[in-house]
C-alpha positions as CSV (number, residue, x, y, z in Angstrom):
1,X,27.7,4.8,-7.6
2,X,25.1,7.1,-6.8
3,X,23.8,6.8,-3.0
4,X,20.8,4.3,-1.8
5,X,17.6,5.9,-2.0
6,X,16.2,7.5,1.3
7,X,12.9,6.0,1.6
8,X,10.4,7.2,4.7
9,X,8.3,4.2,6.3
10,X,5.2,5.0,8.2
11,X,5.0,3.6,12.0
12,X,1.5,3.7,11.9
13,X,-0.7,3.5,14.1
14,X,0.9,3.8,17.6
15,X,-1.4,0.7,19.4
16,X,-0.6,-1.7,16.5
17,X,1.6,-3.9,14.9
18,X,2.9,-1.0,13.4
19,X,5.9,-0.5,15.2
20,X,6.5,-3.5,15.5
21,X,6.8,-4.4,11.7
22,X,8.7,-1.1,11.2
23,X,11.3,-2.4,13.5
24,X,11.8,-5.5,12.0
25,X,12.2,-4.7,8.6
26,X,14.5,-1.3,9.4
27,X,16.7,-4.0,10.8
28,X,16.9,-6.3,8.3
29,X,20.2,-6.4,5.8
30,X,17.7,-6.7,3.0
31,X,16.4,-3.8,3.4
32,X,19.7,-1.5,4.5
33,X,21.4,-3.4,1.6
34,X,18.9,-1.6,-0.9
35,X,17.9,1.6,0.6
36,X,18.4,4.5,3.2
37,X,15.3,4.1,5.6
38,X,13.6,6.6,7.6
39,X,10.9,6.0,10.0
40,X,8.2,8.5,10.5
41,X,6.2,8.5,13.8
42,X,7.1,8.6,17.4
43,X,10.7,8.0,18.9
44,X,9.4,7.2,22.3
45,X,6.2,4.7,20.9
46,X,9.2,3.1,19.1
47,X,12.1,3.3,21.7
48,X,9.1,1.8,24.4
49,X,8.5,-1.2,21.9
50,X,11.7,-1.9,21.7
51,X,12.4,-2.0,25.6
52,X,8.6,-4.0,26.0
53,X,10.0,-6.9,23.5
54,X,13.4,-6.7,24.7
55,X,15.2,-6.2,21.6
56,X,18.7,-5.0,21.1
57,X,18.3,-1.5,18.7
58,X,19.3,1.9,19.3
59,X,16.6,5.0,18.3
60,X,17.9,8.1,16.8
61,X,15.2,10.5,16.9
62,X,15.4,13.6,14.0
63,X,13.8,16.3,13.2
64,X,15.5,16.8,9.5
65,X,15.9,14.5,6.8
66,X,19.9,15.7,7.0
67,X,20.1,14.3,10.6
68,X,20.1,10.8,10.1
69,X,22.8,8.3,10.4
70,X,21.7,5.4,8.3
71,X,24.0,2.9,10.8
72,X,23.6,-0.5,11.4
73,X,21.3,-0.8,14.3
74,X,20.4,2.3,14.4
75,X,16.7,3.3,13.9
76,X,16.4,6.6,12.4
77,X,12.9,8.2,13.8
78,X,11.7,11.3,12.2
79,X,10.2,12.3,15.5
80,X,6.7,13.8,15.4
81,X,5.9,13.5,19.2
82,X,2.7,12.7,18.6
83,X,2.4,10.1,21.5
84,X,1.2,10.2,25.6
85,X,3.3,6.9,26.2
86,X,1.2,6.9,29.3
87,X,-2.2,6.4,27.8
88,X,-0.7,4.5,25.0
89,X,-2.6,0.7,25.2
90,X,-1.5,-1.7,23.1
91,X,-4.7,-3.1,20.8
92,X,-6.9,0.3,21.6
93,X,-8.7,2.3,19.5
94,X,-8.3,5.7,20.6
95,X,-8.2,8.9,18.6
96,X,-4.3,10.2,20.2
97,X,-3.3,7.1,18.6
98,X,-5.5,8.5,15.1
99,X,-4.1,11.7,15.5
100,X,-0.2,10.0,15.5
101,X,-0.8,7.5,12.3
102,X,-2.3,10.4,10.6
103,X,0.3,12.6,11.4
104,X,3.1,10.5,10.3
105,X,1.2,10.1,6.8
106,X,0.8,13.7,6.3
107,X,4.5,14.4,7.1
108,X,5.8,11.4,4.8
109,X,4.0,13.0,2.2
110,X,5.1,16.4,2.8
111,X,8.9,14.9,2.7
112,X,8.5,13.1,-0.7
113,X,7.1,16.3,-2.7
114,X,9.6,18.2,-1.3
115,X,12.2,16.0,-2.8
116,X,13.5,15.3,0.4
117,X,13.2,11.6,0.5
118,X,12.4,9.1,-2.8
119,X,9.4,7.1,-1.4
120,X,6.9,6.1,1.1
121,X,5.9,3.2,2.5
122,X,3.2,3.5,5.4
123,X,2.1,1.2,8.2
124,X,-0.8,-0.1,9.2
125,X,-3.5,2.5,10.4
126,X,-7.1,2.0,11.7
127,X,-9.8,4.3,10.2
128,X,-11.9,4.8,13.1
129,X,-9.1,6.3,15.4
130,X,-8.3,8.5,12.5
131,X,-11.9,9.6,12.2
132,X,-12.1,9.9,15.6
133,X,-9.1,12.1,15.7
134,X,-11.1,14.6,13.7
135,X,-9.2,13.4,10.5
136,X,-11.9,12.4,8.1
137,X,-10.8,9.9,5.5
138,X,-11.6,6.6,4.1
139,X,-8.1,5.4,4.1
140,X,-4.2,6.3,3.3
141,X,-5.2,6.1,-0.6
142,X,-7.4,9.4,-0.1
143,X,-5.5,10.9,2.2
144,X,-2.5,10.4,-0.5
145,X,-4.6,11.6,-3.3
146,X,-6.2,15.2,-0.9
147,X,-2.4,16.0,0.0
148,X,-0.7,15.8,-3.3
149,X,-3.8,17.0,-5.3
150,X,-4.7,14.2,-7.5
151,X,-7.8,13.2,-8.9
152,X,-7.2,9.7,-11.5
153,X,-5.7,7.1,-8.7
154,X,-6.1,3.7,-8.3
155,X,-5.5,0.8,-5.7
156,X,-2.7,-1.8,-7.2
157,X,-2.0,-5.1,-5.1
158,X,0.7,-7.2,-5.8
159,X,2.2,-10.7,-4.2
160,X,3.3,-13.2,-6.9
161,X,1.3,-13.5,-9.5
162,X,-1.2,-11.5,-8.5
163,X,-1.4,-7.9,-9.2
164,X,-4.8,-6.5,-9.0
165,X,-6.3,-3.0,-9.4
166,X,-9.2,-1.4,-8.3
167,X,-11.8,0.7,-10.2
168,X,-13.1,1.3,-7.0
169,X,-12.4,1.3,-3.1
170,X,-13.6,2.8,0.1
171,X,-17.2,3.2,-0.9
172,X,-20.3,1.4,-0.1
173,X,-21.2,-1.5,-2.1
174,X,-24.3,0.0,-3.5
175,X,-21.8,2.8,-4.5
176,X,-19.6,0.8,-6.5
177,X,-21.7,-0.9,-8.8
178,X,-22.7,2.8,-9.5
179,X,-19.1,3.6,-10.2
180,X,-18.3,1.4,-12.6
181,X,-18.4,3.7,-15.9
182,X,-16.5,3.1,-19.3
183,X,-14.1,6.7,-18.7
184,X,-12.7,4.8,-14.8
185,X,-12.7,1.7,-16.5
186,X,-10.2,2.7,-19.1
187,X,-7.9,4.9,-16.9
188,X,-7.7,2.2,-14.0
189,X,-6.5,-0.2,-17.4
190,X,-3.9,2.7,-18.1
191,X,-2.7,2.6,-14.6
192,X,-2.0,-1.3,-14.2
193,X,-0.1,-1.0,-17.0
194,X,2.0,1.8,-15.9
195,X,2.8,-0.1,-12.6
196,X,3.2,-3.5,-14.6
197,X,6.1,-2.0,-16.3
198,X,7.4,-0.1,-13.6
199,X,7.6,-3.4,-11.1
200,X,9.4,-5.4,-14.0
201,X,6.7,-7.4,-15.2
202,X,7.2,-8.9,-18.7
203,X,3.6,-10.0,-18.8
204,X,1.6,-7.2,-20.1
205,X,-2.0,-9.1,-20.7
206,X,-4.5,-7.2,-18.5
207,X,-8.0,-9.3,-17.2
208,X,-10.1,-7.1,-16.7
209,X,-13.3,-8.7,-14.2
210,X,-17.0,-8.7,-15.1
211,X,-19.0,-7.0,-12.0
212,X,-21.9,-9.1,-12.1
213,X,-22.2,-13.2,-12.2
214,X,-21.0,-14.6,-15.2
215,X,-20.1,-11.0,-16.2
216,X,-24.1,-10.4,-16.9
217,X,-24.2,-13.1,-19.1
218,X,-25.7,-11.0,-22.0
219,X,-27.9,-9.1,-19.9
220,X,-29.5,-12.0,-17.9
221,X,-27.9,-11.2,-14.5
222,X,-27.3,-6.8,-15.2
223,X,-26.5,-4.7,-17.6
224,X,-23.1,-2.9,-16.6
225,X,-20.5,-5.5,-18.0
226,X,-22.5,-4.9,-21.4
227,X,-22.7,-1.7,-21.4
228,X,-19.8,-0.2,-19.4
229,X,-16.8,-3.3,-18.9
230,X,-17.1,-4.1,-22.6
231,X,-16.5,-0.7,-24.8
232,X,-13.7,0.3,-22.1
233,X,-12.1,-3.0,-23.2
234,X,-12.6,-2.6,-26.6
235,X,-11.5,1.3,-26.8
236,X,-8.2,0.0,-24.7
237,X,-7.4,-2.6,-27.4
238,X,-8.2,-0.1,-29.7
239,X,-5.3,2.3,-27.9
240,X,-3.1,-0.6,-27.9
241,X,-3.5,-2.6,-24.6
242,X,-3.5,-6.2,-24.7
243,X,-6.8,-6.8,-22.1
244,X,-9.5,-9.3,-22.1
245,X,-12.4,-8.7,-20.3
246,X,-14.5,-9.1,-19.2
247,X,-14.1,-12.2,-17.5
248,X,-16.3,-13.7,-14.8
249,X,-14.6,-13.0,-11.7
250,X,-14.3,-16.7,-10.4
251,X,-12.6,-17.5,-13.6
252,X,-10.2,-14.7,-13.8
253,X,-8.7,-14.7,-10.4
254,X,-8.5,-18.7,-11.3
255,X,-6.1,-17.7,-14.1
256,X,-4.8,-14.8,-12.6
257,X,-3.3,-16.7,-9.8
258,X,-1.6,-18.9,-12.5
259,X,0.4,-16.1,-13.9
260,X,-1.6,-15.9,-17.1
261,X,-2.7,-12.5,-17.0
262,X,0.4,-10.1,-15.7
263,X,-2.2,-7.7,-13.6
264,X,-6.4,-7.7,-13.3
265,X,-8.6,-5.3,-13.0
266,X,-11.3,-5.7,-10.7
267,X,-14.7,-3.6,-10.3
268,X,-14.7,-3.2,-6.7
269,X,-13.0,-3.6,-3.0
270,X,-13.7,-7.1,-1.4
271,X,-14.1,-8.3,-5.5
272,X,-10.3,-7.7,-6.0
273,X,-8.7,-8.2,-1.8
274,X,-10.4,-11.3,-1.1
275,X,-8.9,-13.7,-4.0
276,X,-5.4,-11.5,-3.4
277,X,-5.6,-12.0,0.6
278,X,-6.2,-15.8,0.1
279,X,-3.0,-15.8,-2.2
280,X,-0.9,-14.6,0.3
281,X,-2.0,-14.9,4.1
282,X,-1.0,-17.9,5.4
283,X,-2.3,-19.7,8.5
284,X,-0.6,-22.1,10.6
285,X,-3.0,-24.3,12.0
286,X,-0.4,-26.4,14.0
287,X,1.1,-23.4,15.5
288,X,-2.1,-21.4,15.7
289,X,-0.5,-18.4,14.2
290,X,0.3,-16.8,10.8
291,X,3.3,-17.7,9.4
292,X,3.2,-15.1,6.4
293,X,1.1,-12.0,5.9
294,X,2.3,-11.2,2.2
295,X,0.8,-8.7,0.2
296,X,1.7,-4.8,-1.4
297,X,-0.3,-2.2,-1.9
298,X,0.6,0.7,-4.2
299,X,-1.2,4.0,-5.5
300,X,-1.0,4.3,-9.1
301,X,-1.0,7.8,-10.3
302,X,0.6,9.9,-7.7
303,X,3.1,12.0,-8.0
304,X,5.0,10.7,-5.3
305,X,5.9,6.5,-4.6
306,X,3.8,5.6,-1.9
307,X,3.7,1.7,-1.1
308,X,2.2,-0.1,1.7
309,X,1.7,-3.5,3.8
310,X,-2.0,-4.9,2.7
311,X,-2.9,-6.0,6.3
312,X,-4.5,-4.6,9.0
313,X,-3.2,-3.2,12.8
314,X,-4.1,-6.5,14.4
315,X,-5.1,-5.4,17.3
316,X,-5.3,-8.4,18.5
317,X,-1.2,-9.4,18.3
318,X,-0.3,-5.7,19.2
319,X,2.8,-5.8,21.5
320,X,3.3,-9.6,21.6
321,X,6.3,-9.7,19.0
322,X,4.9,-12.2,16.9
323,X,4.2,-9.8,13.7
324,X,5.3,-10.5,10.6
325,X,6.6,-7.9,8.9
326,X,7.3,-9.7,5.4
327,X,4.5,-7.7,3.9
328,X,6.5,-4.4,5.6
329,X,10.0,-5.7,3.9
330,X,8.2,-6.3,0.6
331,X,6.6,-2.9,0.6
332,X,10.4,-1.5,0.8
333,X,11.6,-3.7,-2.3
334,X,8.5,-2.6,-4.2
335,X,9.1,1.0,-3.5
336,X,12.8,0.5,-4.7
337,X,11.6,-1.2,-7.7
338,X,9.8,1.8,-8.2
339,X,12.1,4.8,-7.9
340,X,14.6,2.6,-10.3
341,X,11.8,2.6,-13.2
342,X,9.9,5.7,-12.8
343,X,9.3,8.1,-15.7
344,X,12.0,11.0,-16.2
345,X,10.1,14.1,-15.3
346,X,11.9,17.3,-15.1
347,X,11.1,19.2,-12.1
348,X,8.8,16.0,-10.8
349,X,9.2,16.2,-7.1
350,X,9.8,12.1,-6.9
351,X,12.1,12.9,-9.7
352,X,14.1,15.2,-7.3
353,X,17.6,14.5,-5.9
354,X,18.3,14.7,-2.4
């Protein structure tokens, strides 16, 4: 039998949940039954989170791939030093802690094209300490997309039956509705299905979402779903995709959440991660607490596997021990899905062994 895949995970950023979640799920038996993990970030922002919650875990800190031990209860740190512990706060924006998320994202990346580890999954980060750190991006999806030089990407959520991509992200919403053009349309249609098949879904019938109310309704409420939604449907059916669209948004996330279409497509942002967030962040009202925070989020069209948790740092929980990190653990599965049904590329760095 061939040897688990070495996957790196993200700590993110240093004053979040992030460590927290990283921990946890490092930990776990189902995810050290399925793969060889890695944690990117700080050894002492980790080894201090373990003493603050009083856990029982041992960090290794690294500074090559070929150093770690991949023991149970053993946390392997790829060790950036990127961290004052000092003026480390728990729940603080501040641009060291920026500078540290960032850090680990860029190195992550620079391990998987190298071949020197399968896949990424990254931790939570918060864009204003990366922007104050100097580091100017919307998001990990465009910092994944400068680094490994790619220009058609796209946003893929999954949890359940819901698996939703974006024809548009980190922009304003003015921006959006601008951005919705036939060419994006088609490729983000191209990219679902991609993912569909490589996460194992049988269901191949794409939704793709109207932009405005009603999808326009023939021009009464906007023009774009007309005009731009409609021929990039009908040039995918055309090309041999089995999509419908578009659909009224309210109807299609209805039926999406039923398992009747295998992935959607939605036109922007909050369009596609509010129907997706209310699917799989569960409250506890009697507890005052979540008692899930499911959710994946995966860049289609890479070169490289990069998965992530769909939640924010949570500021608010930061140090407390309270995180969940099922959205962490089913970040890893995803990712291991992932290098198991990816496309034979010769010379492909996410193709190379280690």
């Amino acid at each position: 039998m061939s040897p688990l895949p070495i996957i790196g995970i993200t700590m993110g950023d240093p004053a979040s949940i992030g460590p927290e979640i990283a921990i946890k799920a490092v930990l776990m038996e189902a995810v050290t039954g399925i793969c060889r993990p890695i944690v990117v970030g700080d050894a002492a922002t980790l080894q201090y989170t373990i003493d603050h919650l009083q856990w029982k875990a041992a960090i290794h800190p690294i500074t090559d791939v070929k150093q770690a031990l991949f023991q149970p209860g053993i946390i392997d740190v790829l060790d950036m030093k990127t961290v004052d512990l000092p003026k480390l706060v728990f729940g603080e924006i501040s641009a060291m802690a920026g500078h540290a998320a960032f850090e680990a994202v860029r190195k992550v990346i620079e391990l998987a094209m190298a071949g020197e580890i399968e896949a990424t999954v990254t931790g939570p980060i918060n864009k204003r300490s990366i922007n104050d750190a100097g580091h100017h991006f919307a998001g990990h999806t465009e910092i994944y997309a400068h680094y490994t030089g790619t220009a058609k990407y796209g946003m893929l959520l999954v949890e359940d039956n819901l698996k939703v991509i974006h024809v548009s992200t980190h922009v304003s919403l003015r921006q959006a509705c601008d951005l919705v053009k036939k060419d994006r349309i088609l490729a983000v249609i191209a990219l679902l299905q991609d993912g569909l098949i490589r996460l194992g879904e049988k269901n191949l019938l794409i939704g793709v979402a109207g932009l405005n109310p009603h999808a326009g309704d023939s021009g009464l409420f906007g023009t774009e779903d007309d005009e731009e939604i409609l021929p990039a449907v009908e040039e995918a059916r055309r090309l041999g995709y089995n999509v419908e669209g578009p659909v009224p948004p309210d109807t299609l996330f209805a039926k999406a959440a039923t398992g009747h279409y295998g992935g959607v497509v939605a036109m922007y942002h909050d369009q596609g991660h509010i129907p997706f967030k209310l699917n799989g962040f569960k409250w506890n009202a009697a507890k005052q607490r979540m008692d899930s925070v499911k959710g994946v989020n995966i860049t289609m069209g890479l070169p490289i596997i990069r998965t992530s948790v769909d939640h924010g740092t949570a500021f608010e929980i930061a140090g407390k021990g309270i995180a969940s990190a099922d959205a962490m653990v089913l970040a890893i599965e995803a990712a291991v899905q992932l290098i198991r049904n990816q496309p034979e590329q010769p010379g492909h760095p996410a193709n190379k062994t280690t």
